[in-house]
C-alpha atoms as one frame of an Amber mdcrd trajectory, in Angstrom:
protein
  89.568 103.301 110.003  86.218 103.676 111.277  85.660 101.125 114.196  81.844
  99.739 114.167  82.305  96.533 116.720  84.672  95.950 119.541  84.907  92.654
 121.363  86.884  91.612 124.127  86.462  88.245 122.739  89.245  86.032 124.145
  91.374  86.426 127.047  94.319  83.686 127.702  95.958  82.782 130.575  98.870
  81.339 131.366  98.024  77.827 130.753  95.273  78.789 128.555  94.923  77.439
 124.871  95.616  80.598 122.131  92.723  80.830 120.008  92.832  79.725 116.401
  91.718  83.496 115.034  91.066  83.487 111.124  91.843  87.572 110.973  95.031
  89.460 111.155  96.361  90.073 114.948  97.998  93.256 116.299  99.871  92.886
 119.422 101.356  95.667 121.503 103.606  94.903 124.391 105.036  97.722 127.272
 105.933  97.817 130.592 103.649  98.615 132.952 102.100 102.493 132.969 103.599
 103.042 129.657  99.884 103.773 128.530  98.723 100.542 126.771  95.321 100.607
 128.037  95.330 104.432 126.701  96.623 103.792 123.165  94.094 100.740 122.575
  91.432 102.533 123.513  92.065 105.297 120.981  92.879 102.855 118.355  89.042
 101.062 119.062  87.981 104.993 119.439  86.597 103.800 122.706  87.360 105.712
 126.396  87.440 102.772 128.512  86.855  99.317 127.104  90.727  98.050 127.056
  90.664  96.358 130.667  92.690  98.799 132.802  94.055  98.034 136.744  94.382
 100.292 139.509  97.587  98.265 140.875 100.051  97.951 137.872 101.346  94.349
 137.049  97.686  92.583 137.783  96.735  91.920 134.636  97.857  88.804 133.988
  96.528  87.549 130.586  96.893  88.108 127.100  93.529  89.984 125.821  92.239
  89.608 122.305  89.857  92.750 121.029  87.900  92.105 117.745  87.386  94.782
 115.611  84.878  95.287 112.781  85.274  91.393 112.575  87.977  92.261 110.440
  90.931  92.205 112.818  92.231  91.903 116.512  94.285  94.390 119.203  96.145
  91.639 121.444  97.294  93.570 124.787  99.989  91.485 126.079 100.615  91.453
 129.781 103.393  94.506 131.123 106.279  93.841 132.486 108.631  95.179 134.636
 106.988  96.241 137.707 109.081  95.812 140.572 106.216  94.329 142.817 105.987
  91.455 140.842 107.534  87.667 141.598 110.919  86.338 139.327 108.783  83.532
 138.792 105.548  85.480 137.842 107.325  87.142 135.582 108.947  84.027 134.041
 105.230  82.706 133.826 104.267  85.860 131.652 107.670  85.657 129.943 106.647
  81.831 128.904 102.876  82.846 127.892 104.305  85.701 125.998 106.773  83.504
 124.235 104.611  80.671 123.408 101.876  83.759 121.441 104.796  85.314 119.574
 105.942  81.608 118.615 102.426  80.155 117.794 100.284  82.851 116.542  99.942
  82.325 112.800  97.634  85.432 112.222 100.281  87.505 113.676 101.517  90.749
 111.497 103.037  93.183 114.107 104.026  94.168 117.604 103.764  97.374 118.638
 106.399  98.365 121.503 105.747 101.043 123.569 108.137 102.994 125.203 107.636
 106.580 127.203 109.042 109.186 125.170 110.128 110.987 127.801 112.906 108.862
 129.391 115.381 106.661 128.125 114.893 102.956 127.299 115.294 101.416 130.440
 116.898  97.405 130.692 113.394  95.653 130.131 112.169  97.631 127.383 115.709
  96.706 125.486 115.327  93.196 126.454 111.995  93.075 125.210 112.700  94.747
 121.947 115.863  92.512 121.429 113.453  89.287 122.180 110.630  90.159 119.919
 113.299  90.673 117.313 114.765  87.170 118.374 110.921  85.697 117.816 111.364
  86.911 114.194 109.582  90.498 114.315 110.511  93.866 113.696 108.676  95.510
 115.944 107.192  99.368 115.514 107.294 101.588 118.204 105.021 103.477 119.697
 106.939 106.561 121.936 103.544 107.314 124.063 103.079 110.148 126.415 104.295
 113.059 123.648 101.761 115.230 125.166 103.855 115.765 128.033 106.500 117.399
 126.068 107.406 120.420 124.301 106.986 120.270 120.610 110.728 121.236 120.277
 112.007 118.102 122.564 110.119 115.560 120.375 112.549 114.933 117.824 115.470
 114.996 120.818 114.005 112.645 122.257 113.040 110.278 119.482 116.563 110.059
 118.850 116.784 109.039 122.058 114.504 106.147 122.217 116.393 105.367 118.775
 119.825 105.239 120.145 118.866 103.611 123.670 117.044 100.409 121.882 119.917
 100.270 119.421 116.600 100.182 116.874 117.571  98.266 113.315 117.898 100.379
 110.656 115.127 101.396 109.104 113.089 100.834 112.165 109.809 102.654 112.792
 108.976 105.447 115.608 105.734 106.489 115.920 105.398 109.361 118.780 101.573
 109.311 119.705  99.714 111.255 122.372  96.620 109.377 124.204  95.337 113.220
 125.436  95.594 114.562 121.719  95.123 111.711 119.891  98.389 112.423 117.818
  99.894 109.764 115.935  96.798 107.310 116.022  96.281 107.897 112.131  99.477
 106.750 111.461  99.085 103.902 113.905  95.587 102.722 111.456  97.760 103.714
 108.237 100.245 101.059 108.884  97.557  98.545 110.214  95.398  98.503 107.609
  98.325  98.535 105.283  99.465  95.406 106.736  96.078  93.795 107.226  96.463
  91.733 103.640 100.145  91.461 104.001 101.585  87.798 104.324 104.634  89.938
 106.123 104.972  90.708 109.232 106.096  94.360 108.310 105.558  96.463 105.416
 108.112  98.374 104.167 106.036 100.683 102.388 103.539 101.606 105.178 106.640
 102.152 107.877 108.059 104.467 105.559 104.498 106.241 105.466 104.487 106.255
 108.378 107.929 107.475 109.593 107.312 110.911 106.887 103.974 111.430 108.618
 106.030 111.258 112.191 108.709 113.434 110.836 105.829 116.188 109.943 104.530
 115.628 113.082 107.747 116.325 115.334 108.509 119.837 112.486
């Protein structure tokens, strides 16, 4: 995919109205310092326009990137950082809720999870409630660069097992130092960009042999 325009062109609050967007959206959702700021930047092939914060938890809206006028990145909000109110995160949890619920232009979310450790509680509570808002979400296992090659596949199994991921579910291991995995990543966007689905089939199995090569 060759990115020409990027746009932060909407960003929502909590009681904020979602836009009415007439291209396909892209959302990715992680706890906070899983790298989400890192992987949408390398998706827009930009170093530092996904809105980053020194003190995790701060951002507090959902942020919609245009790209190419073609489609949009959504970066949800991160969740579980200890520092943060119950009822701030209910608040997010609502707004959250309310896009996955509403958004009609919505073909994906990504999940990412840090390769290196086990799922913890809120990254299987989020997967299990995107799947309860009727996705099937791909994940993204970020941070690969701070492995061995040999531990990859180990611990993809891992992150397999721990978010008790549906069968057939997608893994994509991607690197923001080394770029890795972000061609996959575009492969199963733009595969899904004229898709009335929410997933396809065809593109996550792409996508899972080009992972499998990967982790060899």
């Amino acid at each position: 995919m060759i990115i020409k325009k990027v746009e932060l062109e909407t960003v929502c609050g909590i009681t904020s109205r979602l836009p009415d967007n007439e291209h396909p959206e892209f959302a990715f959702a992680g706890k906070s310092n899983v790298g989400k700021s890192s992987l949408i930047n390398a998706l827009m092939n930009r170093k530092s326009f996904a809105r980053t914060s020194s003190q995790p938890g701060k951002t507090q809206t959902i942020n919609f990137y245009n790209i190419n006028d073609e489609l949009y990145y959504v970066d949800l909000p991160g969740y579980g950082y200890a520092k943060v109110s119950v009822e701030v995160k209910a608040k997010w949890g609502k707004m959250i809720e309310r896009y996955l619920q509403k958004s009609p232009m919505l073909k994906c979310v990504f999940l990412l999870i840090d390769i290196r450790h086990e799922p913890s509680a809120n990254d299987k509570l989020m997967y299990d409630w995107i799947i309860s808002n009727g996705y099937h979400p791909v994940i993204i296992a970020t941070k690969m660069d701070k492995l061995k090659r040999s531990q990859i596949q180990k611990q993809v199994k891992i992150v397999r097992e721990g978010l008790g991921l549906e069968k057939g579910g997608t893994i994509i291991p991607f690197s923001a130092e080394t770029k890795q995995g972000r061609e996959e990543i575009w492969a199963l966007i733009e595969s899904m960009m004229g898709s009335g689905e929410a997933v396809d089939e065809s593109a996550a199995v792409q996508a899972a042999e080009l992972c499998e090569g990967a982790e060899q």
